[in-house]
C-alpha positions as CSV (number, residue, x, y, z in Angstrom):
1,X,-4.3,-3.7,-13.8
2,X,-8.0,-2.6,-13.4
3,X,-8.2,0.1,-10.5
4,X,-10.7,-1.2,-8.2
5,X,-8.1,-4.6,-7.7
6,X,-5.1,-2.0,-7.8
7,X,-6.7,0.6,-5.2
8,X,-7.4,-3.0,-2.8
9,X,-3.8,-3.7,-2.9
10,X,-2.6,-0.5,-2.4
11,X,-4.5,-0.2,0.5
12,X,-3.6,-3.5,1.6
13,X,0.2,-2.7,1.2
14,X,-0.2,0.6,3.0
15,X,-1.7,-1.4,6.0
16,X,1.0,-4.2,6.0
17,X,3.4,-1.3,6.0
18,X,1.7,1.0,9.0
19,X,1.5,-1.8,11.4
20,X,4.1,-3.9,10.9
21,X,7.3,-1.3,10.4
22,X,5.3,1.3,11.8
23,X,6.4,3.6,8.5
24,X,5.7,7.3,9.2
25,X,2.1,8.3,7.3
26,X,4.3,10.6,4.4
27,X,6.9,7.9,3.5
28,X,3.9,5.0,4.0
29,X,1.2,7.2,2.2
30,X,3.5,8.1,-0.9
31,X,4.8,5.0,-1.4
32,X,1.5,3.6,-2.0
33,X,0.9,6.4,-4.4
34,X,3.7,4.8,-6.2
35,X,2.8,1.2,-6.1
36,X,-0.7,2.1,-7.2
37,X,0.7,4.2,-10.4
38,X,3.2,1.5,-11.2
39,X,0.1,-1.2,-10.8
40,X,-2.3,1.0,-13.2
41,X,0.1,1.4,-15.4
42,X,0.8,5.2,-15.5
43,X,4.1,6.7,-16.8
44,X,6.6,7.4,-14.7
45,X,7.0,11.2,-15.5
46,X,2.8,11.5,-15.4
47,X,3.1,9.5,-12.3
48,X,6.2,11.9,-10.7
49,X,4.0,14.6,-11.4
50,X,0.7,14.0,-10.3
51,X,2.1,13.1,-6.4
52,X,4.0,16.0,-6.4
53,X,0.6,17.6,-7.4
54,X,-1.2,15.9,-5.0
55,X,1.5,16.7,-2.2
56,X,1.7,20.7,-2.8
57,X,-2.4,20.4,-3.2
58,X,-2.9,19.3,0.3
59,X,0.5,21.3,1.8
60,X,-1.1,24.5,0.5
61,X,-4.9,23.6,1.6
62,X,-3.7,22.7,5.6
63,X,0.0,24.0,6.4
64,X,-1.2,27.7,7.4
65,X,-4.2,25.8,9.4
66,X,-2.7,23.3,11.0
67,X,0.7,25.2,12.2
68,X,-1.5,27.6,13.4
69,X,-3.4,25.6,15.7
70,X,-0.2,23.6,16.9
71,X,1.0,27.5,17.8
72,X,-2.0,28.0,19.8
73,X,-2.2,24.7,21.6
74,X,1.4,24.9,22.5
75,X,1.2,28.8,23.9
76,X,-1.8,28.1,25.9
77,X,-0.5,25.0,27.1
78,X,2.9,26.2,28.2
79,X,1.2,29.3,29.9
80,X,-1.4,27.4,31.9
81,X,-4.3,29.1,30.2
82,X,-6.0,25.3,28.9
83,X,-6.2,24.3,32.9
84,X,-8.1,27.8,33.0
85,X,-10.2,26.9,30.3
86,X,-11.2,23.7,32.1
87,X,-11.3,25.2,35.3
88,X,-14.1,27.7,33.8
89,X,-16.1,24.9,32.3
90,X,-16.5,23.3,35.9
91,X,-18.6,26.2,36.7
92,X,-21.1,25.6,34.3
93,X,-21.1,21.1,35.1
94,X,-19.9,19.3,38.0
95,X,-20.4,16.0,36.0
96,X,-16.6,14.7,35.3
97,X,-17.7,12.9,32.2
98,X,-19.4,16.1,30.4
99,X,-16.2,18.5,31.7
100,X,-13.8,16.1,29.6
101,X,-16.0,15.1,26.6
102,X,-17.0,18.7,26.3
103,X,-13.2,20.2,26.9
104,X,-11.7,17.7,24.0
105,X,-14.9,18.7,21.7
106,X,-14.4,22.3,22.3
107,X,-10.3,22.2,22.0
108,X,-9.6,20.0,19.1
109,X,-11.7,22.9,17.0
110,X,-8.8,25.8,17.2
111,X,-6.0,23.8,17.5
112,X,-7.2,21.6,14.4
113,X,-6.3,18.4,15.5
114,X,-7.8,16.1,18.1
115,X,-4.6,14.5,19.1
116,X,-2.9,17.4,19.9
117,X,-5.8,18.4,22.2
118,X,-5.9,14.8,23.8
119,X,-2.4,15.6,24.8
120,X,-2.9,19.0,26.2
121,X,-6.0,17.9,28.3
122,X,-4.6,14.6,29.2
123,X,-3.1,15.8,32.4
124,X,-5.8,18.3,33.3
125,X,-8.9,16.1,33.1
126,X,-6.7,13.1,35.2
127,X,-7.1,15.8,38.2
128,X,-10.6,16.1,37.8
129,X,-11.3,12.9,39.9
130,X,-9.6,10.3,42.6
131,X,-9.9,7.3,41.6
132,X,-7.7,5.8,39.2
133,X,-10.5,3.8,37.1
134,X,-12.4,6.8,36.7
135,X,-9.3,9.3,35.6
136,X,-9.2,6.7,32.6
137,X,-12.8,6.8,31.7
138,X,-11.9,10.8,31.7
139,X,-9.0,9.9,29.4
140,X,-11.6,8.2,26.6
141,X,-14.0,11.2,26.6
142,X,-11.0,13.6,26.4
143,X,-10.9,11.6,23.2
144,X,-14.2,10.7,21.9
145,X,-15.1,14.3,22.5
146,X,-12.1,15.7,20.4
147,X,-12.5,13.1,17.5
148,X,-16.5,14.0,17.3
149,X,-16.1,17.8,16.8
150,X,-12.6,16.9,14.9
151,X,-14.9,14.7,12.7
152,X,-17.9,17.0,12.2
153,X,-17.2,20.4,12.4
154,X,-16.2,22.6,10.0
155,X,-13.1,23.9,9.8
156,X,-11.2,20.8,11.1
157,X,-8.9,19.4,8.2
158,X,-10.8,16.1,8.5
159,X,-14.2,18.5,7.2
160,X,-12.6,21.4,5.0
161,X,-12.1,18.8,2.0
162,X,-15.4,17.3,2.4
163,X,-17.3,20.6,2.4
164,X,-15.3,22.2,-0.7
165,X,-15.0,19.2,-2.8
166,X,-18.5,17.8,-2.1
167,X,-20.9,20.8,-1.1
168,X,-18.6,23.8,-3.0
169,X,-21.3,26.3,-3.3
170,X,-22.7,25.6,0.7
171,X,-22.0,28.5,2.9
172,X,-20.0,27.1,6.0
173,X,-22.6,28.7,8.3
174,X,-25.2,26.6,6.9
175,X,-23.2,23.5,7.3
176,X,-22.7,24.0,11.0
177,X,-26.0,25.0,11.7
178,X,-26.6,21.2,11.3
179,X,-23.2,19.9,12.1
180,X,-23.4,21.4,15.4
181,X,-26.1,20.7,17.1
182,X,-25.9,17.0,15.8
183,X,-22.7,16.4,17.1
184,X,-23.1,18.0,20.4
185,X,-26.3,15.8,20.5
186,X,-24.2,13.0,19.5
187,X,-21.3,13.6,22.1
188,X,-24.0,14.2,24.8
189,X,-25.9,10.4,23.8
190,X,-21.9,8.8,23.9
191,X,-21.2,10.1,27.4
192,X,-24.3,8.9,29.2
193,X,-24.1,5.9,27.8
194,X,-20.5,6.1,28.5
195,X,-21.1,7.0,32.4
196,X,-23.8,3.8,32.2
197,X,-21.8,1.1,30.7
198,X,-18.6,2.3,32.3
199,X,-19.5,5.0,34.9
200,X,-17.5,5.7,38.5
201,X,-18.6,4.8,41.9
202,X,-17.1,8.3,43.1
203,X,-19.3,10.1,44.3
204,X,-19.3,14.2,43.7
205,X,-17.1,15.2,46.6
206,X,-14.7,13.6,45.2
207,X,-13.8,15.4,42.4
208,X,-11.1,17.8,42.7
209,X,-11.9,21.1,44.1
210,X,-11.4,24.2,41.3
211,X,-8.8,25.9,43.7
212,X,-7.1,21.9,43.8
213,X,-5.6,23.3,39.6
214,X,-2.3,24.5,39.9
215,X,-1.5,27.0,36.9
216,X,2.0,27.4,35.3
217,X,2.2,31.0,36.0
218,X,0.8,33.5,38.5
219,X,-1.1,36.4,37.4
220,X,-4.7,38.1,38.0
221,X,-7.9,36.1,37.5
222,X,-9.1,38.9,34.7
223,X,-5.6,38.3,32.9
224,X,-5.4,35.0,32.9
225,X,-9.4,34.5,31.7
226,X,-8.9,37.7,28.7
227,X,-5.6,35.5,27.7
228,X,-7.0,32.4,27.5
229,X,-9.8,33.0,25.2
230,X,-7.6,35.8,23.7
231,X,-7.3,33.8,20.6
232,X,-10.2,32.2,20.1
233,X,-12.3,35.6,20.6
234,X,-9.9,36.9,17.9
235,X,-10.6,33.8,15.6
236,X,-14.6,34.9,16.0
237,X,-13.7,38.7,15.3
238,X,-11.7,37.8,11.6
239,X,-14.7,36.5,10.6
240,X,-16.8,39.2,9.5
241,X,-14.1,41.1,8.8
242,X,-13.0,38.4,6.3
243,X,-16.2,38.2,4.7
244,X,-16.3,42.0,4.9
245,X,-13.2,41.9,2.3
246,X,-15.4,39.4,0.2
247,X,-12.9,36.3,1.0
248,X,-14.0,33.0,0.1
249,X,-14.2,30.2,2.3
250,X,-11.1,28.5,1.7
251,X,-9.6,32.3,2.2
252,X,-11.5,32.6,5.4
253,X,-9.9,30.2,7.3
254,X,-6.5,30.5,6.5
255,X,-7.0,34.3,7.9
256,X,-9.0,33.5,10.8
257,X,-6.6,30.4,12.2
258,X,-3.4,33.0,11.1
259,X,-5.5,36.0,13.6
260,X,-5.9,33.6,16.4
261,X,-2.4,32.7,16.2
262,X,-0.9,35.9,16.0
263,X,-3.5,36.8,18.9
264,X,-2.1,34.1,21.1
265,X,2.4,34.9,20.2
266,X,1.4,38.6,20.5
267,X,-0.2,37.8,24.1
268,X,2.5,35.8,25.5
269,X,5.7,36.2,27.6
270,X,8.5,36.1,25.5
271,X,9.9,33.1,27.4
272,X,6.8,31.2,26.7
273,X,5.9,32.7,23.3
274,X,9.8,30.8,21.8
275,X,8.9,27.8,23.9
276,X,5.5,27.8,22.2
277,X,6.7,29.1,19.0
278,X,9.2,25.8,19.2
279,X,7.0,23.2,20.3
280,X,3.8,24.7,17.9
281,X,6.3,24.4,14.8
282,X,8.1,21.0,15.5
283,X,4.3,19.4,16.4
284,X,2.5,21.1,13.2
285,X,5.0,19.7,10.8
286,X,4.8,16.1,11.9
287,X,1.0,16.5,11.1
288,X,1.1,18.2,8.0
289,X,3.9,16.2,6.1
290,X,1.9,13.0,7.6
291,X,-1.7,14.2,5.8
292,X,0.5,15.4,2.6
293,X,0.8,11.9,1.8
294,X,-3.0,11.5,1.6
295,X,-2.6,14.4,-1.1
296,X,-0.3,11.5,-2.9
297,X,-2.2,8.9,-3.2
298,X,-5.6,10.7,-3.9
299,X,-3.7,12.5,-6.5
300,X,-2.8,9.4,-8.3
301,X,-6.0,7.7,-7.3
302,X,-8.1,10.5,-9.0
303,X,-6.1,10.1,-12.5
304,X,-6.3,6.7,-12.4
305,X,-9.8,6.8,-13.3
306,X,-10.9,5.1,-10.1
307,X,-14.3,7.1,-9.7
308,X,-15.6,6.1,-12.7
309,X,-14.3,2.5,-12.9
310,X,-14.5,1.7,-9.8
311,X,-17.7,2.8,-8.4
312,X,-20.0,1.4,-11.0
313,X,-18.8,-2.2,-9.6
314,X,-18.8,-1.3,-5.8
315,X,-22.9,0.1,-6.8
316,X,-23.0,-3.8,-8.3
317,X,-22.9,-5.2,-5.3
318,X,-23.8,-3.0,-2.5
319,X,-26.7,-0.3,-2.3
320,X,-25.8,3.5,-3.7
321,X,-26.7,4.9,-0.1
322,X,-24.1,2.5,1.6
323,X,-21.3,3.1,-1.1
324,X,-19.8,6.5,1.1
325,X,-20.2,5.0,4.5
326,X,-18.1,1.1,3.5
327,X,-16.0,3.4,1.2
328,X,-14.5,5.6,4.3
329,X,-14.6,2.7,6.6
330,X,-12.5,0.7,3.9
331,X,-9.8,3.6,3.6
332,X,-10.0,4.2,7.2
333,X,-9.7,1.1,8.4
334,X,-6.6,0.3,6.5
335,X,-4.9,3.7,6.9
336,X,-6.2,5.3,10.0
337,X,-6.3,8.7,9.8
338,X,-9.3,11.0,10.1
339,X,-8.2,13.3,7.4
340,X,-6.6,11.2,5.0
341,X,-10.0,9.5,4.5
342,X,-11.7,12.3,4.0
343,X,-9.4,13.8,1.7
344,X,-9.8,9.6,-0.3
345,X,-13.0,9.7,-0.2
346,X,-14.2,13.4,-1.4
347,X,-11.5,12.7,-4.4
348,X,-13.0,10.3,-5.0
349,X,-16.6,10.5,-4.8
350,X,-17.2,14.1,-6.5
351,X,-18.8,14.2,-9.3
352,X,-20.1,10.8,-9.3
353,X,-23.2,9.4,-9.8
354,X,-23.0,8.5,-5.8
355,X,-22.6,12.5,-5.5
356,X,-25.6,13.2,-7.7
357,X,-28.0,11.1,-5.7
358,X,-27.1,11.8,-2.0
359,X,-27.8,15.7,-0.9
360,X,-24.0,16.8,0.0
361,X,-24.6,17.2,3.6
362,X,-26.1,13.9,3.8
363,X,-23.0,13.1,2.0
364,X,-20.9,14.4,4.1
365,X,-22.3,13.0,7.4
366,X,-22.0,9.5,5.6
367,X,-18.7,9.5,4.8
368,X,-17.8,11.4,8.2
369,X,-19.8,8.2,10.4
370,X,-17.5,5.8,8.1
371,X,-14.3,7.5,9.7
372,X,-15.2,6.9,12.7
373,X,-15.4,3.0,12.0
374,X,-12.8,0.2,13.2
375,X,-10.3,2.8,14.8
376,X,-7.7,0.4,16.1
377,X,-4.5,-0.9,14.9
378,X,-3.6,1.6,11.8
379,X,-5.4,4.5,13.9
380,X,-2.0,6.1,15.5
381,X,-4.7,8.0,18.2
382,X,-5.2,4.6,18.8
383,X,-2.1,3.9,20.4
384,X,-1.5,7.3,21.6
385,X,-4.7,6.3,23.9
386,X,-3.5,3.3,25.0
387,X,-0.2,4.8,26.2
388,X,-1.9,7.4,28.1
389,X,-4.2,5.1,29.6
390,X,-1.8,2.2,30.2
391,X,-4.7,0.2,28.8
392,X,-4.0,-3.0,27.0
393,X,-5.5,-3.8,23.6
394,X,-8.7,-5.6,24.5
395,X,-9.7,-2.4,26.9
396,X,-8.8,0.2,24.3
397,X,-10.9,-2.1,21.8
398,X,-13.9,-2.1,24.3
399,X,-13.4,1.8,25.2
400,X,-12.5,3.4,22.3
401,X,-13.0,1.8,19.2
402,X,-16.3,0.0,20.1
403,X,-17.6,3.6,21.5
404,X,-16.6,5.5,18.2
405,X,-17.9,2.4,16.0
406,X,-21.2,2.9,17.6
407,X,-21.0,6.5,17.0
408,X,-20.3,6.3,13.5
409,X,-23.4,3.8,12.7
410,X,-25.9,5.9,14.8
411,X,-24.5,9.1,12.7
412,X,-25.0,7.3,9.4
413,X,-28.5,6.0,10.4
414,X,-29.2,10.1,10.9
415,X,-27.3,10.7,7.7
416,X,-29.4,8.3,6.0
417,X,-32.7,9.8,7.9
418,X,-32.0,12.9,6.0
419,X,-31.2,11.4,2.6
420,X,-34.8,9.8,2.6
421,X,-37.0,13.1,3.9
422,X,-34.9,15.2,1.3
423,X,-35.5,12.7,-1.3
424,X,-38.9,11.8,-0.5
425,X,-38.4,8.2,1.2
């Protein structure tokens, strides 16, 4: 069967599959990999092989990253430091909204995934305020906040494949340099419109007092603030001492998450530091087995010739500046997760005529604004949301998917901005 009918069904089947038996990512992910290699018409040894590529590809690329994130999270968390953290933001903002939008930005970068830091911060940010209404709202810009810098910012596993299969020869610096400042500008846009559309009647007093946070463990204020930041100061240090040793980039950050985690066990109790250790491990292999199946299927997707054969009729019918935005919203509307369409999409895209026309950060961005597109049933944050929340499906529709929808089209309208200045309109 030709590929672009073949990748349509696959993603089809992979959808049927996610919502109606709920089939864990890895199981759901690789069985598409084989229905899409069986419907191309690939051998069966060739096909064997190329998922197993695709899995260890992806394993190798994340495992180190992601278990070592999940290990910070999971120390900080059982030791009290992430209510310190929050606490210390509150100095510097009395505004509720900007405290959680800014913590789950700020958190889902060193623990490298933004549902493990809407967990963490879930019960923190409800203490922030009284009212039960507003607690929610906090809930949704725990979330936005953590799926903006999850989505943007290099090194998050939803950006690392991006940058090193679509801009290889960019320096990660210069990426940021841009990434940063736009998403912060567009996290700071999403929660005053947020606080408009949605906001509180509570008025400032009525936020919880600092001294209200109750901390897991008692120890001096100078401890607790050097442990706390303990591993993400030691994430900052292994980077010019990485580059120092000549490292590459995809070297870099294997070393620097592996220094912050080390940081973090070496700081802690040794009650906390197994409990951490435990919890860390059991969470980080959930994730990575789960994004392993995207290594699958992009594996077989990639030698099925899909790029070329594919692309040339999507360019038919819609315009080349539109094909990476449709293209991630596609995959992640019928998969829903972050990374997995990011990992699709940069197989897919590199070294294409799409990739020779659009500047790589432009690129990027595009593809990063269509991830952020119809997050609802398939998205399992999604759900996780609307658990926390106690929401039902029409709220978490008008609070978190419309929000993050909106977000993606006003970051591909910048995206696109910046295709036409570097290209000359």
């Amino acid at each position: 069967m030709d590929p672009l009918p073949s990748f349509f069904l696959t993603l089809l089947l992979v959808s049927f599959l996610g919502i109606r038996f709920r089939i864990p990512p890895i199981f759901n992910l690789t069985g598409g990999a084989l229905f899409l290699g069986i419907l191309i018409g690939m051998p069966p040894d060739q096909l064997i092989s190329v998922i197993t590529t695709g899995l260890g590809r992806i394993f190798a690329l994340f495992a180190l990253i992601i278990l070592s994130g999940a290990i910070i999270a999971a120390i900080l968390d059982e030791q009290g430091d992430i209510q310190q953290i929050v606490h210390d933001i509150r100095n510097y903002s009395a505004n509720p909204y900007t405290i959680s939008g800014l913590s789950g930005y700020l958190l889902a970068l060193p623990v490298a995934c933004s549902v493990t830091a809407f967990i963490i911060l879930s019960p923190v940010v409800k203490g922030l305020m009284g009212e039960e209404k507003t607690r929610m709202l906090l809930l949704y810009c725990v979330a936005i906040g953590s799926l903006i810098s999850f989505g943007l910012v290099y090194p998050t596993p939803a950006v690392i494949p991006l940058v090193q299969s679509l801009a290889p020869d960019m320096s990660p610096v210069s990426y940021d340099a841009l990434a940063i400042p736009l998403s912060l500008l567009l996290l700071f846009i999403f929660l005053l419109l947020y606080r408009f559309c949605f906001g509180s009647r509570d008025k400032p007093e009525s936020m919880a007092r600092p001294d209200d946070f109750t901390f897991k463990t008692v120890s001096s204020s100078e401890k607790r603030n050097l442990r706390a930041y303990a591993p993400f100061i030691a994430i900052l240090l292994a980077i010019p001492v990485g580059l120092a040793f000549g490292l590459s980039h995809g070297a870099l950050i294997q070393v620097i998450m592996l220094a912050g985690a080390t940081t973090a066990i070496v700081t802690a109790a040794p009650g906390i530091r197994a409990a951490g250790l435990q919890r860390g491990t059991r969470h980080a292999g959930v994730i990575i087995f789960d994004i392993c199946g995207a290594g699958a299927l992009a594996g077989v997707i990639l030698a099925s010739g899909f790029s070329e054969a594919a692309l040339g009729q999507i360019t038919a019918i819609i315009p080349v500046l539109l094909v990476p935005f449709v293209l991630a919203s596609l995959i992640q509307t019928a998969q829903g997760s972050r990374v997995v369409t990011a990992v699709l999409a940069a197989g897919i895209l590199a070294g294409t005529h799409v990739a020779e026309v659009i500047h790589p950060v432009a690129l990027i961005f595009m593809i990063a604004a269509g991830c952020f597109v119809f997050s609802f049933v398939t998205d399992p944050f999604f759900w996780i949301v609307s658990r926390t929340t106690g929401d039902d499906f029409a709220q978490v529709i008008r609070r978190y998917t419309i929000p993050l929808a909106l977000c993606g089209v006003a970051l591909y309208l910048v995206a696109l901005g910046m295709q036409l200045v570097v290209s000359g309109g």
